[in-house]
N, C-alpha and C positions, 0 to 999 in steps of 0.2 A: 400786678398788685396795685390797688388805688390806696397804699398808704405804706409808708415809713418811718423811723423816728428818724430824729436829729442827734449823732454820734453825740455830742459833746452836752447834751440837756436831756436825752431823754424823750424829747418835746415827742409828739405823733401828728405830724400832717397828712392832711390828703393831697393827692397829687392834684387834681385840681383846684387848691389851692395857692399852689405854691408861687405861680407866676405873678398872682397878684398880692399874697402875703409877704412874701420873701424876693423882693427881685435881687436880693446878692445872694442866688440860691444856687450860683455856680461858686461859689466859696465856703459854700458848706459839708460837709460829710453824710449820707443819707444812710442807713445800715436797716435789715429787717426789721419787724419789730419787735420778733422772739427773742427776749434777749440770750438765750442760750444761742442764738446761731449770730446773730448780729453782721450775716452778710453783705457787703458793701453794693449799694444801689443807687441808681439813678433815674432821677425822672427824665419821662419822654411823652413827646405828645402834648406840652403844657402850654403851648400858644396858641391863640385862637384861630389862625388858620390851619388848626391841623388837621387832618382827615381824621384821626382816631381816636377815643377816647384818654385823657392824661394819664398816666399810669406809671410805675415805678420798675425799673426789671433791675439783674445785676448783668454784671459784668460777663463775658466768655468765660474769662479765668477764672472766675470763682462760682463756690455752690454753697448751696444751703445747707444745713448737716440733715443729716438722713431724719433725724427725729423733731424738723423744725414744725412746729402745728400749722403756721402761716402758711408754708409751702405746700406743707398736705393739702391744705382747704384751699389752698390758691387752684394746685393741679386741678381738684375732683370738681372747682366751677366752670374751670376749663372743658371738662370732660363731660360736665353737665349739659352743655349747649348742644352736642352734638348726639348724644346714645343716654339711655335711662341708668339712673344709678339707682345701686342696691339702697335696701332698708338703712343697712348700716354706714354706706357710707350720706346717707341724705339725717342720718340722727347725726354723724359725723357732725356736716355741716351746719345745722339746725338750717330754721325757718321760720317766719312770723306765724302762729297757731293760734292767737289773738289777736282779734282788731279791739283796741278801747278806743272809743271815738272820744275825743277830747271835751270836755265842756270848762263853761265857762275863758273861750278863748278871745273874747272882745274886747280883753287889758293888756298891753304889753307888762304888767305886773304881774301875770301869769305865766310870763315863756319862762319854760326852764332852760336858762342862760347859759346851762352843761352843753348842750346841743351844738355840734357846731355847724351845721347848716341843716335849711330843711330838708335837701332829699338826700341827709345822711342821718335820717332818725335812725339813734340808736337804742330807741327801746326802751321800757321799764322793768322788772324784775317785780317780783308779788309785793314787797316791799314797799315798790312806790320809790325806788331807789335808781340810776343810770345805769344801766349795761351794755356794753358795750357789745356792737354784735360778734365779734370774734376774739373774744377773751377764750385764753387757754386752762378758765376752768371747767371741770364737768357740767356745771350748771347751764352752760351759754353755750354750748355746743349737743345740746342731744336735745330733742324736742320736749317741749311740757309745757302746761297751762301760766308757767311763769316769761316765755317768750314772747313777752306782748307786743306792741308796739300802737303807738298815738298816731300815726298820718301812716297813708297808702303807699309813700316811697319804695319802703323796703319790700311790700305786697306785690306792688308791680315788678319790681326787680327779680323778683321770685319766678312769677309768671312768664318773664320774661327772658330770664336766663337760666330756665330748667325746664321748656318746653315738656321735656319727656318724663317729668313727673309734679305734673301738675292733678296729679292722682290725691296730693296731700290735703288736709283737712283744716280750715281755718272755725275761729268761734268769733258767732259777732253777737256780743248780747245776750250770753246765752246758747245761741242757735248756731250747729253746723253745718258747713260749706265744703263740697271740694272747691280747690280752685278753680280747679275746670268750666264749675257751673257758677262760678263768685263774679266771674267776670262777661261783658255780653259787647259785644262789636254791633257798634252803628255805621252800616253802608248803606249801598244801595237798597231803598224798599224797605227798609226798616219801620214797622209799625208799632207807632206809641205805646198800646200796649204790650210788646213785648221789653217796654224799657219799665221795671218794678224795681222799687225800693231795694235798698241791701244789696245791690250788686255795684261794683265799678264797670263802667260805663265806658267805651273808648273810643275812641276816632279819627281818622287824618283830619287834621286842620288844614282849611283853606289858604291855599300859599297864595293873597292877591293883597293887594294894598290895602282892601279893607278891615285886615287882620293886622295888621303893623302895627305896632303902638298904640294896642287898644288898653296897656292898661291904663293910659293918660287921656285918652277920651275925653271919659265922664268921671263927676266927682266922686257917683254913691256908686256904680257899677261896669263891670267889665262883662263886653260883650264880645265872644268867640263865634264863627261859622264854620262851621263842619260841612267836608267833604260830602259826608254819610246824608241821606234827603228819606222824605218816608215817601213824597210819589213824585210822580211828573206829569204834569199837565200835556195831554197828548197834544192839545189846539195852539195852543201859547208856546210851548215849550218852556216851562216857567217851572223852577226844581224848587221843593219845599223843603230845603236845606234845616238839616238839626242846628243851632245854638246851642252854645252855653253861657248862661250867666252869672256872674260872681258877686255875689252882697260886698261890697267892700266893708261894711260897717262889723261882720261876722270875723274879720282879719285885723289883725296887730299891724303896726305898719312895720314892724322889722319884717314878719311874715310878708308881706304884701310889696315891701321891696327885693323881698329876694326873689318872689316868684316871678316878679315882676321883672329882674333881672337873668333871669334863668330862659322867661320865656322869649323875650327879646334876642336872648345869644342861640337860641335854636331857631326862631324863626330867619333870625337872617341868614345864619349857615343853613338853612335848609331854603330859602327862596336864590339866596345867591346860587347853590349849585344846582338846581333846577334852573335860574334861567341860563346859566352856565353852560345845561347838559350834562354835568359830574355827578350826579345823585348815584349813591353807591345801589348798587342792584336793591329793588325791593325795601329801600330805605325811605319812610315819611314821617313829616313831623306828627306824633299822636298827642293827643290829650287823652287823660284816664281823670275820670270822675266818679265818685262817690256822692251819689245825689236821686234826682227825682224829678219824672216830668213839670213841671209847671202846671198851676190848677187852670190857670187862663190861657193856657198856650199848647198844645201839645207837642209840639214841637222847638220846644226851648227846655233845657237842661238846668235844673238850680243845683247847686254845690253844694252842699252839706258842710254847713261852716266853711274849713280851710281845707279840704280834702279833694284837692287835685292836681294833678301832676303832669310833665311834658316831659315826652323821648322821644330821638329822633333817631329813631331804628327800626329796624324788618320787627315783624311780628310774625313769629313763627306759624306754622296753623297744624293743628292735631286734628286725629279723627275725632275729639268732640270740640271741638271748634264750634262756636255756636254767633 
């Protein structure tokens, strides 16, 4: 579970928050967050060298009550990773079914301050109101045109941790998407025009020094190299490696320091255990992008506002794998 309350407030943290929010977070009390079960929990995993993502479990001795909603949705994401889940239990869980892409984001007088980081968007409701993704009322849990969400976090998360039904249907603008076909991998031989608008975009990022601390470069932009190349020079041997470039000017700078912080703690745990040799099977650092070739470049990536995101994990591959 990547979250808990605090027994004595109520409060709801994320686990990977806590080592750096709360470091007297071994004299706290952690409990579910259903408060009808309110089973006693602990984070694990929350210091940065740990191999696994931060997360909350309980104790041997204890359980969650049979009727806790958290632990239901906890198991079935569990379950998700591995085998296809039913209709019913995937409206269980819900799922982002709208993308709203954000406008007007080049004021930090704009962020909505609810938020507590960005690749834990949680969403708007038709309202234009905060929702939380795993609220235990009807509305937040079964799919419908009010599960929106403003940035790609929760999208990728989707993709990513329910390989086996990425059968589901997103709307962007209007217009529907499986997921299946929403998203499109930059590797090897990749040619420009297969890279079109409206789709997120992804790639291993180049684990070499030239990617370290790129978002301090330059002042107006950040520039990424990607694994992924669209040919190779047979004479030269010379790889015409995909980019990405980020407008800084299109970002807030609270946005722009956190990404900025997020991408830095994945590049290094992902360049240290490569030069290591530890790199967990089939694990690379990706970038996902929501964006568009370049008019002048074909092989450079632009960002769409603030719409891109870093995970440093397998990518599962289905038969429509594209």
């Amino acid at each position: 579970m990547n979250r808990a309350r605090i027994k004595n407030s109520d409060e709801i943290v994320f686990a990977n928050e806590i080592f750096e929010l709360y470091p007297n977070y071994k004299e706290l009390v952690f409990v579910c967050v259903d408060k009808k079960c309110s089973t006693i929990m602990t984070p694990s995993c929350i210091k940065k060298n740990s191999q696994r993502r931060p997360h909350f479990k309980k104790y041997r001795n204890q359980e969650h009550i049979k009727e806790c909603e958290y632990a239901i949705l906890n198991e079935l994401s569990q379950k998700g990773k591995d085998e296809k889940l039913t209709n019913t239990q995937v409206n269980k869980i819900g799922y982002p079914s709208v993308f709203k892409i954000k406008e007007n984001i080049n004021s930090d007088n704009n962020i909505n301050h609810s938020e507590k980081n960005d690749d834990d968007d949680e969403g708007i409701t038709g309202r234009g109101e905060v929702a939380k993704l795993y609220e235990f009322d009807s509305e937040n849990i079964k799919f419908n045109r009010k599960n929106k969400v403003q940035s790609i976090d929760r999208i990728v998360d989707w993709y990513l941790g329910y390989p086996y039904n990425r059968n589901v249907e997103i709307e962007i603008e209007g217009n529907k998407i499986k997921y299946q076909y929403f998203f499109k991998r930059i590797k090897e031989n990749t040619k420009s025009s297969e890279l079109n608008n409206e789709r997120i975009f992804y790639g291993k990022v180049m684990l070499s020094d030239k990617n370290r601390n790129v978002f301090n470069k330059y002042d107006n932009n950040v520039y990424l190299t990607l694994l992924g190349f669209q040919k190779k020079d047979t004479i030269s041997g010379h790889y015409e490696n995909y980019s990405i470039i980020i407008d800084k000017k299109n970002i807030t700078q609270t946005l722009l320091s956190r990404m900025r912080n997020k991408y830095d703690s994945l590049f290094d745990k992902a360049y240290k255990d490569l030069k290591d040799e530890n790199s967990p099977e089939n694990f690379s650092l990706y970038a996902f992008v929501y964006g568009k070739i370049a008019d002048n470049n074909d092989t450079t990536l632009n960002v769409e506002k603030h719409h891109i995101t870093f995970r440093y994990t397998e990518v599962r591959k289905t038969m429509h794998e594209n």
